[in-house]
N, C-alpha and C positions, 0 to 999 in steps of 0.2 A: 717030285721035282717041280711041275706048276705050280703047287698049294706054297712050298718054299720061296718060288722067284717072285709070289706074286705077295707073301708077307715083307721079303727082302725091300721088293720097292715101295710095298707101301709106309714101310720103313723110313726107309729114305727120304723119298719124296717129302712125309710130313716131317721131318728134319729140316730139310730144305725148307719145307715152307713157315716152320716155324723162324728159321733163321731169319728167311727174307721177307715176311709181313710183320713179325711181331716184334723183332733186334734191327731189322734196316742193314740185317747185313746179307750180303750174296756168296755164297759157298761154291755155286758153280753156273757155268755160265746160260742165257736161258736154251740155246740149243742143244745143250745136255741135258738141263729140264725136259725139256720139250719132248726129247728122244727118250726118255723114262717113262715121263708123264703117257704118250702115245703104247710103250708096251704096254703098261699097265692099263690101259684103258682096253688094248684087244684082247690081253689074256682073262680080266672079267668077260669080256662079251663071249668069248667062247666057251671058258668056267667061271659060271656064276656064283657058283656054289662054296666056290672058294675067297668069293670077295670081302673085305673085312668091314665091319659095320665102320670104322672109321678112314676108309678108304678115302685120299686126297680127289678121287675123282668126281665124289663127290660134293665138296666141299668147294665154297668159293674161294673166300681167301683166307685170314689169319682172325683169332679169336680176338676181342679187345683185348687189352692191357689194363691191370689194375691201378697206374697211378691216376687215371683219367674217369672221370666220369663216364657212365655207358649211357649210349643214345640206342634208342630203338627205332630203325626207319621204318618212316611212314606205308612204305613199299620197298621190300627186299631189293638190294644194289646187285642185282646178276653177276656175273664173269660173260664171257661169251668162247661158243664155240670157237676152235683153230682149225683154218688152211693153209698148207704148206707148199702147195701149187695151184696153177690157174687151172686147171683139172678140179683139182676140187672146188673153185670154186663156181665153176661151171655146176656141176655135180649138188651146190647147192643149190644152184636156180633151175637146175629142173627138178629139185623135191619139189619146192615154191609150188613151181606148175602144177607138179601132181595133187598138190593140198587144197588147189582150188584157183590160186594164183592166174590171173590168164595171161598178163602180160607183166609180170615185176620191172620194176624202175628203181634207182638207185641212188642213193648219196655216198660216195667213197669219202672217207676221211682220214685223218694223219691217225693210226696208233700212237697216242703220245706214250713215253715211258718215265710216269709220275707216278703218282700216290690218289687215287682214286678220292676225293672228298664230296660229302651232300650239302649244300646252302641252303637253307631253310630261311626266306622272306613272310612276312607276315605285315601286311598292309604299308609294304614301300621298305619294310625297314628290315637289315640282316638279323634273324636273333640266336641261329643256330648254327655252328659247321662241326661237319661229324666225318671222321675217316669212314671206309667200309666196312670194316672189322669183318666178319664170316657174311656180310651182307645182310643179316636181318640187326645186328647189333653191332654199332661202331662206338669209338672214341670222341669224347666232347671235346675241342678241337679250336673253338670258337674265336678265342681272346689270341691265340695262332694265327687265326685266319684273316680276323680284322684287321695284323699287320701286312698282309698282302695287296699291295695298291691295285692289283688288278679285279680284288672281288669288291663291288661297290657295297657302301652299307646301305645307301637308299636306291629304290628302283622304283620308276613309273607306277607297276603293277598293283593295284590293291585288293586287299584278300590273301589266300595262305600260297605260297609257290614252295616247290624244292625243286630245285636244280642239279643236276650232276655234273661235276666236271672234272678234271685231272691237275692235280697241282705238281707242278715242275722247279728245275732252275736251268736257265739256256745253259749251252755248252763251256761259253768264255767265263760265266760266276762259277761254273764247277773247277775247272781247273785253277781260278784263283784261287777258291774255299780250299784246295788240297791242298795246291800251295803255302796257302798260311798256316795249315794244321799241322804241315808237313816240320815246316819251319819252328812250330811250336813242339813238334814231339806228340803229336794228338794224331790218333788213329785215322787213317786212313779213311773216305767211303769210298766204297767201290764205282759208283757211277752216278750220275747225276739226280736217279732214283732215286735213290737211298741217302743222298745229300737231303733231299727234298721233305724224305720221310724222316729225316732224323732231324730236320730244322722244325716238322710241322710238330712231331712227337714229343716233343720236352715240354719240360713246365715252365720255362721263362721266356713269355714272349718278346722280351730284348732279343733274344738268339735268333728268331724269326724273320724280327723284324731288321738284323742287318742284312739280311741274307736274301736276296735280288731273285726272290720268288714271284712265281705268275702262276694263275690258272687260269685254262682255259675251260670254258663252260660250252657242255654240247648238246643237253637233255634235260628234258622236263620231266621229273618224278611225280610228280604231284602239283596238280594246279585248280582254284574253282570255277573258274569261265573262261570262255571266250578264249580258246589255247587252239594257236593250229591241229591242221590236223594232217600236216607232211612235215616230214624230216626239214626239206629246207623249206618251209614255212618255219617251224620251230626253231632254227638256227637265226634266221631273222626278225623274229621277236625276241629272241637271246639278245642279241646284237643292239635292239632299239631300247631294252631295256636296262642297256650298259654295262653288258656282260664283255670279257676278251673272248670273242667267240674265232677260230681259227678260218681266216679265207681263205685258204690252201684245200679246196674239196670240189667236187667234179661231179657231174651230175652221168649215172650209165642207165641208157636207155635198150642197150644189145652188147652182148656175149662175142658178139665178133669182134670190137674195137678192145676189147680188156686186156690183152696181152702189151698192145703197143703202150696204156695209159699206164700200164704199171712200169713199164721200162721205164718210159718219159716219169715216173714219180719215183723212182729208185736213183735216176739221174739227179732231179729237185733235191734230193733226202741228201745230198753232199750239201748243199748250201744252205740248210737249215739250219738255225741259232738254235735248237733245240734236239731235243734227243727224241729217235722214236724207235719202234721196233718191228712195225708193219703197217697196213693199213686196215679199214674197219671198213666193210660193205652192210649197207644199211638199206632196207627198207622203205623207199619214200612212204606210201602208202598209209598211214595209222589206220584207215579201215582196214585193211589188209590184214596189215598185224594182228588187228583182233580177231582174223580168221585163222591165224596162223598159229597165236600163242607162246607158251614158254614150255618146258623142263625146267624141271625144279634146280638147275644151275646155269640152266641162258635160254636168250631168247632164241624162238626157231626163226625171226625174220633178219635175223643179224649176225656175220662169222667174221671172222679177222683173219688176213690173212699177214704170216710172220715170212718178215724176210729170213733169206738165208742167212745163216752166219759169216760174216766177213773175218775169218781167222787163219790163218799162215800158220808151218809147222818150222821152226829150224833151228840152230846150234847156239847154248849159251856158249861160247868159246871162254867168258873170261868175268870173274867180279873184281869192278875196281872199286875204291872205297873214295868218294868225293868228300870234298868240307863245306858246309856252310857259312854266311858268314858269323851267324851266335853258336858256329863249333859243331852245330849237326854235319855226323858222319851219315852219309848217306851211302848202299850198296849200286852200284852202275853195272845192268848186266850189259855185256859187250856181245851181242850177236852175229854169227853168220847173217848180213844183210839178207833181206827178201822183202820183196813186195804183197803190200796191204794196202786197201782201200784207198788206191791210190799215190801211196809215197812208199819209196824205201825205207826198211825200218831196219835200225844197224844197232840203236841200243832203245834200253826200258831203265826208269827206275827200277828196283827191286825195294827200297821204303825203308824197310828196316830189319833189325836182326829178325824179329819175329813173323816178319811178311816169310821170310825164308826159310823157317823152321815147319811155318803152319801148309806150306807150299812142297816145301821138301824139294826145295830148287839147291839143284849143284852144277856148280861147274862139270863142262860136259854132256849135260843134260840136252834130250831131245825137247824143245818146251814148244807149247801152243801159245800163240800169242792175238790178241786184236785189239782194238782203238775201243777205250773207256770210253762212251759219249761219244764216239767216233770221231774223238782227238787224241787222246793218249794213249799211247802204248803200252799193252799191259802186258803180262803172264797171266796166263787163264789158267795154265796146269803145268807141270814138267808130266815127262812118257815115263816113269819109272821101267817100266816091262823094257825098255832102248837103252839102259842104264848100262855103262860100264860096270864089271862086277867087282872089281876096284873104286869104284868112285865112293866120298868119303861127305860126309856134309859141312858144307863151308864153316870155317872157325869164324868169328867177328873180331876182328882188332880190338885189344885193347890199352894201346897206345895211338898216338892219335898220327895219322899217316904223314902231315908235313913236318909237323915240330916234333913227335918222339914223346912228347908229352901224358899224363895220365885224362882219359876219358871218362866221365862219371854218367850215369845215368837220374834224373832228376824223379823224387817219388812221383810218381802218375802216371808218369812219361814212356814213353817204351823206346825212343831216342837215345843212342849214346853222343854226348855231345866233348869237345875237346873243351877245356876249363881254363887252358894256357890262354889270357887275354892278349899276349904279346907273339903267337901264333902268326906264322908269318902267312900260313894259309889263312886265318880269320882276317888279318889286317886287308890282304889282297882284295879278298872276297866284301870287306866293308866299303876300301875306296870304290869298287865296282857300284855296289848299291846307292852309295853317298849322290855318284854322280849321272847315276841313271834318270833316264825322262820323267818316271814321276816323284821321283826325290828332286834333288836341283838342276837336275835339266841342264847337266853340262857339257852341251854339244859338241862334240871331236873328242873325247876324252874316254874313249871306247877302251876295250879291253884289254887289245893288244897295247896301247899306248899307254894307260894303265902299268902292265908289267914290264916296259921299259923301261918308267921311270923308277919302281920300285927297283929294276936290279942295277939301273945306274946310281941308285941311292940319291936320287933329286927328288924324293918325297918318302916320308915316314908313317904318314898319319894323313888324314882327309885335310887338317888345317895347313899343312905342304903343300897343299895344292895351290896356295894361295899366296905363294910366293915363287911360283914358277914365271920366269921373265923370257924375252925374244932370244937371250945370250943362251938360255938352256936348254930352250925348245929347239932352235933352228938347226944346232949340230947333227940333233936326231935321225935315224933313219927316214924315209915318207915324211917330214916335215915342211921343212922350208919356211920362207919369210911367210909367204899367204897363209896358208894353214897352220903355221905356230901366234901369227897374229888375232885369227879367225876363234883359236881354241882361249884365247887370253879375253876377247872381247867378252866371252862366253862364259868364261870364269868371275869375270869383273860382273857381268849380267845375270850371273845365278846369287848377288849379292844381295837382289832385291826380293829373293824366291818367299821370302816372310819366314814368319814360324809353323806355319802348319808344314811347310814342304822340311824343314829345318830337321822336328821333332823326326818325321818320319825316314829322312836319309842319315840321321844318325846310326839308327839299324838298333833301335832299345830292344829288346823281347816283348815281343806280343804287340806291340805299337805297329797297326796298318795306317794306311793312308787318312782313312775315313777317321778313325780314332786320334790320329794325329788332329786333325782339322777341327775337330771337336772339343780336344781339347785349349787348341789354340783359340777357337772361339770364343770358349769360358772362361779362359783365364784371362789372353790377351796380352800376355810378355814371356820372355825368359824369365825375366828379373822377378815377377810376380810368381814364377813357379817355383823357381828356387828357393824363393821366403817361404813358398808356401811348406817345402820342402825341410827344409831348416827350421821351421818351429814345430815338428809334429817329430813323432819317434819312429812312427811310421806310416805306412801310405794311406791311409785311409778317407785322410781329408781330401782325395783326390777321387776315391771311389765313388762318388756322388756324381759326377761328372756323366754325362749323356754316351753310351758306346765304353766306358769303364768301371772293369768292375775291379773285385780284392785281387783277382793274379796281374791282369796290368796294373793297378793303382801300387802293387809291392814291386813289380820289375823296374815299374819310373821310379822309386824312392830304392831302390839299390842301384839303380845305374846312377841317379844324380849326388847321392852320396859317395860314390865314389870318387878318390879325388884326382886318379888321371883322367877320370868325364871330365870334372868339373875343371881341371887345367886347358883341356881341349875346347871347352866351351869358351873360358877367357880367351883363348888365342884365337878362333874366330871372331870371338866379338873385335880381340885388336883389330882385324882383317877389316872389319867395317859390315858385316852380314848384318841385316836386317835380324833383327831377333822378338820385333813384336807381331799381332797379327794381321793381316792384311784385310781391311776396311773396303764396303763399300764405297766407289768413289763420287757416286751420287748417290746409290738405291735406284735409279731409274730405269729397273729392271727387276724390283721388288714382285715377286709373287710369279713373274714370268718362267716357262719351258722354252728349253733349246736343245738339239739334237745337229750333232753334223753328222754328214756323210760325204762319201766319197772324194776325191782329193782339189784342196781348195786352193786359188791361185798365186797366194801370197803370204796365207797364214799358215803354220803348223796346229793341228788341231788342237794339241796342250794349252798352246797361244791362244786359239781362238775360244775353247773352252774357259780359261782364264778371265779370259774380257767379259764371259757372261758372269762369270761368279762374284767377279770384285765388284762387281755393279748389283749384287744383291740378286741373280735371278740363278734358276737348278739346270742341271744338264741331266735326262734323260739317259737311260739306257737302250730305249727302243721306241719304235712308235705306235702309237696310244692313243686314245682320245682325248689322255691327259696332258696331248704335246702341243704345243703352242706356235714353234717357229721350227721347221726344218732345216738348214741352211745347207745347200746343196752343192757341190763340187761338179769334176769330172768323174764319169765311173760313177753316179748314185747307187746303182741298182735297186735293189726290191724296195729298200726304206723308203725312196724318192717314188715308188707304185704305189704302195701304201698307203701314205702321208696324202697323196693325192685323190686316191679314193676317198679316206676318210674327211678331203675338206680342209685341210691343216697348209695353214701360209705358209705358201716356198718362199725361200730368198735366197737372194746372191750373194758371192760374198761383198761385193759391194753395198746391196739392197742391207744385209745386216749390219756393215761397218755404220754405212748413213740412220741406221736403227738406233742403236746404241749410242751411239753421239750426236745424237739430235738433242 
């Protein structure tokens, strides 16, 4: 029965890990891992004899992949030991002691939960980046990696360096990136991870490079001089040498204070832009370490310890079947509410027919649930064994839930989407997008108001909107003279939004924001896209385009051949909408960084964002060394600590209005 439990998991396990190093996809969550991974480790120590020569225990991570060149590191990428309480890891600092250790010291650091990569420098300059692969051989990674603004190509340092560090994407790019796949009918990633590893993993560094990656760097693999010789020495030569090295780390000098630091940093771990999984106790010491040594799969002066799982058990009561607005049916599981990390969770996406076959989620279902990235709500598993013995596995519609209509599935796609363009669910769901903040920005024209007008029938179509007057608005419920006047200014106001806002709130397939803007840059008109559109048979002459490839460059030449688009686009343009792109209006802000934060006293940040763009300068995601002007609100918080540390001019928003229009 041992010799069985312990092939069963080693089984498993390397499923699992083949799944999640080598595919970037996650099968089960990591404290199920974790809770495998640990039997399997005691039933070896007790029967050794029955351990299998390719036992995940001892194995670091996943083998390379063949589409990739293999790199061979300079010095094996470890894994590191796991603690799952402050018990153990007390329990590691007096092995320490006993090995010779007389007083260990310590550098705590974030567990980031990324994709492990090695930078290889060679006199100032990047020439290498390599995944881990089983740690003595990784994947070449490189021409990936150079599109990540946060790994510099050139560095102080001259002579050979490799570096180790974790590449990520924060929490708010992951839930966009779903979002857009979602909407396109492209699979899912399960968490930010695997977002990361599946942007670094592919062969077309465009893919990369839209995708709002970082790493942070924390270790020096190999270096030929002059290299500290502590941890947070080594972090600040990371740091001087223009690496994202993470200030979020704590220096433990006694075993007494480590419970309250971990609270305090389990508290912190709510407000991080990024995802982690525990923390990492390190060794100041580098002489130390070389008394201490490795095992041949981590080191003995370094263990991580993994937070608890933040996961809830409770009732799918119900799947309802939502619309998108290009016809994606989406499954909506409806939960017996319960609390998680935090907020009440009452529903989850369920994604698609096949999220629910490969899950074997039914109505009824006892299911495990917790926060992707520790923002969205997920299904982690249904409890089959709590199964009514009646319950039946949900059917998928296929007719399309508002109009009755036929639903098709598009080849690639694992999406079923409604095809009926005159869908009165699609249309709903189109004014919604049309007139949302980053389409045209049509203030008061919210949701509810939205479906008033559609079922008083004083709008048909987004070019309706633009003939709504004070006589139509004011009868409305919550109206009135102020507020119907307020919503008109604002209509009149979203006329000037250009063509990049234009392309993107029409809602084409596959056209995000970025893509829109892009395109609007290169071409520069409607009127110039449309010809371009009109003398070619199909999209191609568009594929060339920066951020478009053959599946958008075909979606833009079947929406714009279409000729109820192309009626809708004349009727705006009657309206008077801006349809070319919007110009710098001096450039004098050419090459410039801006960043706001927290909330400013006059501007809306789309507004104040705007004013740097038309004027030729980029708006930041975060703060950097690559940032140039913070522009600070009420409420900054940590961006406004940061920016400061790093030396980075704060302004007001006055101090930036008087900037920019000087």
């Amino acid at each position: 029965m041992i010799k069985q439990e312990i092939n069963q998991l080693t089984e498993q396990l390397n499923r699992w890990n083949i799944a999640y190093y080598e595919e970037d996809r996650e099968l089960v969550s990591d404290a199920e891992y974790d809770k495998a991974m640990r039997r399997l480790e005691e039933l070896e120590r007790e029967y050794p004899q029955y351990a299998r020569n390719d036992s995940p225990t001892q194995r670091v991570g996943g083998k390379a992949v063949d589409r990739f060149p293999q790199v061979e590191h300079v010095r094996p990428l470890l894994s590191l030991s796991n603690a799952f309480s402050v018990e153990e890891l007390k329990e590691f600092h007096q092995r320490l002691i006993r090995a010779g250790v007389s007083h260990p010291t310590y550098v705590m650091e974030w567990k980031i939960d990324g994709l492990t990569v090695a930078l290889e420098y060679k006199n100032g300059k990047f020439i290498k980046g390599a995944t881990r692969g089983d740690g003595n051989v990784g994947e070449d990674i490189t021409e990936n990696l150079k599109t990540v603004k946060t790994v510099p190509l050139r560095i102080p340092y001259q002579g050979n360096l490799v570096c180790r560090g974790e590449a990520f994407l924060p929490k708010k790019d992951f839930v966009k990136l779903n979002e857009e796949r979602e909407e396109a009918g492209a699979p899912l990633f399960a968490n930010p991870r695997n977002a990361a590893a599946g942007s670094l993993r592919q062969l077309d560094p465009k893919i990369a490079a839209k995708r709002r990656l970082a790493v942070f760097v924390y270790d020096i693999v190999y270096g030929d001089n002059n290299l500290p010789d502590t941890q947070e020495g080594t972090l600040e030569f990371l740091k001087a040498q223009g690496f994202f090295v993470n200030a979020s780390r704590c220096f433990i000098d006694s075993m007494d204070n480590l419970e309250p630091i971990i609270a305090e940093k389990m508290e912190e771990r709510k407000t991080l832009s990024y995802d982690t999984d525990g923390l990492v106790l390190k060794l100041n010491s580098f002489q130390d370490r070389e008394l201490l040594g490795y095992t041949s799969k981590a080191p003995r002066f370094s263990i991580a310890y993994k937070f608890p799982p933040e996961e809830a058990e409770t009732t799918l009561e119900n799947i309802e079947i939502t619309l998108g607005r290009t016809g994606t049916l989406t499954p909506l599981g409806i939960l017996t509410p319960v609390p998680l990390a935090g907020s009440v969770i009452s529903k989850v996406s369920l994604h698609n027919e096949d999220y629910l076959k490969e899950k074997d989620i039914r109505i009824g279902d006892c299911v495990v649930i917790h926060k992707a990235g520790d923002v969205i709500p997920e299904v982690v598993r249904s409890l089959p064994e709590k199964r009514d013995k009646n319950s039946r596995p949900f059917v998928f519609p296929q007719k399309c839930p508002v109009c009755g209509g036929e639903v098709t599935q598009y080849q690639g796609e694992v999406a079923w989407r409604c095809v009926n363009e005159s869908c009165p669910g699609r249309i709903k769901e189109n004014i919604k997008h049309f007139v949302s903040k980053n389409a045209m920005d049509i203030e008061g024209l919210g949701p509810a108001i939205v479906e008033t007008l559609l079922e008083k029938s004083l709008i048909r179509d987004v070019a309706d909107i633009y003939n709504l007057s004070m006589e139509m608005l004011v009868p409305l419920e919550k109206m009135g003279e102020k507020s119907s006047k307020n919503l008109l200014d604002a209509i009149e106001k979203s006329k000037e939004a250009g063509l990049a806002r234009l392309l993107f709130a029409l809602g084409i397939r596959h056209v995000g924001a970025v893509t829109a803007a892009n395109i609007a840059a290169h071409i520069g008109s409607m009127e110039q896209l449309l010809t371009i559109i009109d003398e070619n048979e199909d999209g191609e002459a568009l594929a060339e385009i920066e951020e478009v490839g053959g599946k958008i460059a075909d979606s833009l030449y079947r929406y714009f051949t279409n000729r109820k688009n192309r009626d809708l686009i004349e009727k705006l343009k009657a309206h008077g909408l801006k349809m070319d792109a919007l110009t710098p209006t001096q450039g004098n802000l050419e090459g410039e960084t801006f960043l706001f934060t927290g909330t400013l006293p006059t501007l809306k940040r789309a507004d104040a964002e705007a004013l740097v763009k038309t004027r030729g300068g980029r708006i930041l995601s975060g703060v950097s060394k690559n940032l140039d002007y913070l522009v600070a609100g009420e409420k900054a918080g940590s961006k406004l600590e940061k920016a400061t540390k790093l030396g980075i001019k704060i302004l007001s928003e006055k101090d930036f209005l008087e900037y920019i229009n000087k």
